[in-house]
NUGU-956969 format. One record per atom (N, C-alpha, C, O): residue number from 0; residue in one letter; atom name; x, y, z. Coordinates in steps of 0.05 Angstrom, whole numbers, plus 5000, padded with zeros to 4 digits. Atoms other than C-alpha are relative to their C-alpha. Layout:
BEGIN
SITE  num  residuo  atomo     X     Y     Z
SITE  NUM        a     CA     X     Y     Z
...
***
This chain:
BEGIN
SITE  num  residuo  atomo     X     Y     Z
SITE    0        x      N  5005  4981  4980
SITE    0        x     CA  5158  4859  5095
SITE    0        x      C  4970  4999  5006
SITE    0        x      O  4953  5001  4989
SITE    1        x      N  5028  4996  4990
SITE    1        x     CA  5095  4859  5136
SITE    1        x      C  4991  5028  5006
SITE    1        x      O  5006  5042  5021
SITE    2        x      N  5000  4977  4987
SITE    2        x     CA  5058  4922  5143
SITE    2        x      C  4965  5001  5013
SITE    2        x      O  4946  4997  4999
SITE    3        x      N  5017  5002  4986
SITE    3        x     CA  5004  4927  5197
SITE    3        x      C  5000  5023  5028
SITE    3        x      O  5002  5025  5052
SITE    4        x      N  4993  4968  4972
SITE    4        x     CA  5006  5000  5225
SITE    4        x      C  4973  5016  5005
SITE    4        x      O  4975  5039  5013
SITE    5        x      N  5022  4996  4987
SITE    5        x     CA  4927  5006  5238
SITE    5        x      C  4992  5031  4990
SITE    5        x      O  4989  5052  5003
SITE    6        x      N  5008  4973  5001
SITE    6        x     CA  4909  5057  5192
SITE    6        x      C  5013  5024  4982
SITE    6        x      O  5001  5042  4969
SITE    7        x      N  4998  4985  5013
SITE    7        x     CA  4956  5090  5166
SITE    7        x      C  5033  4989  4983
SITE    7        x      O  5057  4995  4982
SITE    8        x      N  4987  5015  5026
SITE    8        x     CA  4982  5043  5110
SITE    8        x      C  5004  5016  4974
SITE    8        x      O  5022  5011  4958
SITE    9        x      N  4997  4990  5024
SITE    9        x     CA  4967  5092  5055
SITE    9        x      C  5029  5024  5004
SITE    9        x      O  5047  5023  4987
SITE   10        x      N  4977  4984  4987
SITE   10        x     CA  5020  5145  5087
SITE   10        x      C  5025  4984  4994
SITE   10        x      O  5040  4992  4976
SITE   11        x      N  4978  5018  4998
SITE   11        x     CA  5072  5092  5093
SITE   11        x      C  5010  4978  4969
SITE   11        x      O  5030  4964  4964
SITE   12        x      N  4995  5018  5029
SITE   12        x     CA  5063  5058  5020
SITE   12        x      C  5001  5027  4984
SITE   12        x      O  5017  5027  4966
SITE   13        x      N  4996  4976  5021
SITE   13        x     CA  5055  5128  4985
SITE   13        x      C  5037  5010  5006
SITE   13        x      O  5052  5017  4988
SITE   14        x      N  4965  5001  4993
SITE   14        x     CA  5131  5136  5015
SITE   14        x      C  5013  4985  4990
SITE   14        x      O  5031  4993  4975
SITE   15        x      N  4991  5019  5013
SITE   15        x     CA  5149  5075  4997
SITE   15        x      C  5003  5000  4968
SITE   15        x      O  5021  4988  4957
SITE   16        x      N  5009  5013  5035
SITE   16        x     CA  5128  5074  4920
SITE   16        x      C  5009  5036  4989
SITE   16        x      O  5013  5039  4965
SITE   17        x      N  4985  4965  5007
SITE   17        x     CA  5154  5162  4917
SITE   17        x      C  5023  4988  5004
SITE   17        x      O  5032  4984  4981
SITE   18        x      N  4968  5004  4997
SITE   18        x     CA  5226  5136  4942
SITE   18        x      C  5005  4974  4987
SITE   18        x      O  5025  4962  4994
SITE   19        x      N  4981  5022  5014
SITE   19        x     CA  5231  5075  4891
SITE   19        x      C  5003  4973  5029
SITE   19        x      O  5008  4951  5022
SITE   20        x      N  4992  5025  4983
SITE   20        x     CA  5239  5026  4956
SITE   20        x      C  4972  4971  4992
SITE   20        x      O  4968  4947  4996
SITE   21        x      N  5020  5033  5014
SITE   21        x     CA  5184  4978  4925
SITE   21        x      C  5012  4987  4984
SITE   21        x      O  5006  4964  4979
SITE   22        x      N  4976  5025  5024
SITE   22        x     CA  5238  4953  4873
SITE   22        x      C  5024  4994  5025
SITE   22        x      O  5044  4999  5011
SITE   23        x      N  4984  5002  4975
SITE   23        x     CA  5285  4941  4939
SITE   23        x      C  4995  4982  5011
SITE   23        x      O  5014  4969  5022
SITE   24        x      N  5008  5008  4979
SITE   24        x     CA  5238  4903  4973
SITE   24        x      C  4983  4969  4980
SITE   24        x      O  4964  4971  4966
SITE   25        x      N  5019  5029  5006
SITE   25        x     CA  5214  4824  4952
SITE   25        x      C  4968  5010  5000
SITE   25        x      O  4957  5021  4981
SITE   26        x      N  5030  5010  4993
SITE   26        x     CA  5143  4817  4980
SITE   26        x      C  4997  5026  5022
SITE   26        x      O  5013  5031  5040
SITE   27        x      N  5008  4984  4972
SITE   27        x     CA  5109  4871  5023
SITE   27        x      C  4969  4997  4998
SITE   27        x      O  4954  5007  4980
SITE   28        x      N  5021  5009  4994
SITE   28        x     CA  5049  4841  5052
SITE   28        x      C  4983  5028  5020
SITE   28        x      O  4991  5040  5039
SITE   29        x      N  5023  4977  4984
SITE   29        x     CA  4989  4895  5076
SITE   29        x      C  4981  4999  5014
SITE   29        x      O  4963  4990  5000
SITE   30        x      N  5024  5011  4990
SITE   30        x     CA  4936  4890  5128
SITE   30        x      C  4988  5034  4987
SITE   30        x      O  5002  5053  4985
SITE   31        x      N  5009  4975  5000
SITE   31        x     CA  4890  4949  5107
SITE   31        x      C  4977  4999  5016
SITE   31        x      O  4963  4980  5022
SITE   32        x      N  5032  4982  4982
SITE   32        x     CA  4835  4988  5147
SITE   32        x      C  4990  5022  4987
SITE   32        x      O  4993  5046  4993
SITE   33        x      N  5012  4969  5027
SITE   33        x     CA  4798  5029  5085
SITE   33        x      C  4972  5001  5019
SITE   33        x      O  4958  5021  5016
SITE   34        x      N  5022  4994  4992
SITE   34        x     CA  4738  5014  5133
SITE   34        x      C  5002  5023  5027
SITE   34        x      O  4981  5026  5038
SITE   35        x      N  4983  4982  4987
SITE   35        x     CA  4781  5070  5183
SITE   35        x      C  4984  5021  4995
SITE   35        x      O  4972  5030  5014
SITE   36        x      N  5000  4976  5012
SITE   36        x     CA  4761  5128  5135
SITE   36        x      C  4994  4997  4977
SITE   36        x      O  5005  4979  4965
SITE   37        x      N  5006  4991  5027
SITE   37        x     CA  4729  5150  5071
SITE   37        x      C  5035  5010  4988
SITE   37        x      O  5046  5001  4968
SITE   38        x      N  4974  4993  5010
SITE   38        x     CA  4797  5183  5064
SITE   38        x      C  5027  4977  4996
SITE   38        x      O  5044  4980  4978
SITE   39        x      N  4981  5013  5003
SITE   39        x     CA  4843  5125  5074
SITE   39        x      C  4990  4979  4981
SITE   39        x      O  5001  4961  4969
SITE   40        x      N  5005  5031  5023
SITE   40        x     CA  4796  5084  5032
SITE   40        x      C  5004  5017  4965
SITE   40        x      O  5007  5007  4943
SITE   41        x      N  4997  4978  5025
SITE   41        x     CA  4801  5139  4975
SITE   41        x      C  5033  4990  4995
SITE   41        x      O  5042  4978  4975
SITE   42        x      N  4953  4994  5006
SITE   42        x     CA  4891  5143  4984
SITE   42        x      C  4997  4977  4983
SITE   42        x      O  4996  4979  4958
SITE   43        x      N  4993  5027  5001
SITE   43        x     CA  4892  5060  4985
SITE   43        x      C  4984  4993  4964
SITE   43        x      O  4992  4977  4947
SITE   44        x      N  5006  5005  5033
SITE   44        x     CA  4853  5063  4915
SITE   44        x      C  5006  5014  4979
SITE   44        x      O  5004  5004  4956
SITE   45        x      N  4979  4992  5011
SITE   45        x     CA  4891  5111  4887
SITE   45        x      C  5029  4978  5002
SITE   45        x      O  5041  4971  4981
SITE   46        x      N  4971  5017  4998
SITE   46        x     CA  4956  5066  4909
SITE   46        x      C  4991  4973  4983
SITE   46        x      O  5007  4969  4965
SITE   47        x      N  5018  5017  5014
SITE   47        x     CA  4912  5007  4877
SITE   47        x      C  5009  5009  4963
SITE   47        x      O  5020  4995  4946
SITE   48        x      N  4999  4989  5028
SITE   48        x     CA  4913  5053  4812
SITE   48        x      C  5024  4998  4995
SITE   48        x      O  5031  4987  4974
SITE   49        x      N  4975  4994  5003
SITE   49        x     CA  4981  5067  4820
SITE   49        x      C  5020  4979  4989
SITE   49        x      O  5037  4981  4971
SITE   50        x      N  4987  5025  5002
SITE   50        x     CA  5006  4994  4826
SITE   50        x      C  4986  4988  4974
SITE   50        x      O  5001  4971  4965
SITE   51        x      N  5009  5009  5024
SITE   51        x     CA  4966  4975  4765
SITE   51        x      C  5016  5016  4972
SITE   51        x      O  5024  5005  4952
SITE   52        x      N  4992  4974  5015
SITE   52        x     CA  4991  5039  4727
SITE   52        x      C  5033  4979  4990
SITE   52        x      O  5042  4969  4969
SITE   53        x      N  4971  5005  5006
SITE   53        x     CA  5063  5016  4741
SITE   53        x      C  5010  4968  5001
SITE   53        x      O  5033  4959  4999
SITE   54        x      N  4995  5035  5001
SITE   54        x     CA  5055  4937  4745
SITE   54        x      C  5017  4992  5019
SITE   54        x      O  5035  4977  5017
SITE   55        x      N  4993  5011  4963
SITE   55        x     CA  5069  4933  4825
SITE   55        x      C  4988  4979  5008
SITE   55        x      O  4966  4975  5019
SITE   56        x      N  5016  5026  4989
SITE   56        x     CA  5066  4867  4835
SITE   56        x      C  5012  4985  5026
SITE   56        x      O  5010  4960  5030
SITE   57        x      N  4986  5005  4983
SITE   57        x     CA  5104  4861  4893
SITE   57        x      C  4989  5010  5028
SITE   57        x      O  5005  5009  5047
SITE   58        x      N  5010  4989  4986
SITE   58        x     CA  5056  4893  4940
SITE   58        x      C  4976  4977  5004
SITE   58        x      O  4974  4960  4987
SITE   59        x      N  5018  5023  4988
SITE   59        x     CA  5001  4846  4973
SITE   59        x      C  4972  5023  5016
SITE   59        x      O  4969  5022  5041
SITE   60        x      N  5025  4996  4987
SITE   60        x     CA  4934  4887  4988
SITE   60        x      C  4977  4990  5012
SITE   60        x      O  4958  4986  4998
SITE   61        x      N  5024  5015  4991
SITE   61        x     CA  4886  4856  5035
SITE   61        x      C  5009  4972  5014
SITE   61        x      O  4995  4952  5019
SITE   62        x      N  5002  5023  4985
SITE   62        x     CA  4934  4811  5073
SITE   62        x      C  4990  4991  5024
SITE   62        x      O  4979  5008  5038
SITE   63        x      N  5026  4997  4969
SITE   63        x     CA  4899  4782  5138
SITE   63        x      C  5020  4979  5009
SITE   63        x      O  5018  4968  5031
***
């Protein structure tokens, strides 16, 4: 899955990774924009934490 929604990736992956659909899903590739907002660059490193926490390796931060 590609996700490239300009912004507001942290919204849409914190959904994702609360409803379990990241074990559902192969590969979900991410464009991020943390340079958007202090706040979205804050969420996206929490989700960072998160995926380390729980050994999310199925998530792709920083695809271009």
């Amino acid at each position: 899955m590609k996700l490239d929604v300009e912004g507001s990736e942290a919204e849409v992956l914190e959904a994702i990774l609360d409803a379990g659909l990241d074990r559902r899903i192969d590969l979900i590739l991410v464009e991020t924009h943390e340079h958007f907002s202090e706040e979205l660059s804050r969420r996206l490193g929490a989700i960072r934490e998160r995926m380390a926490t729980g050994r999310i390796d199925n998530i792709c931060l920083g695809w271009r």
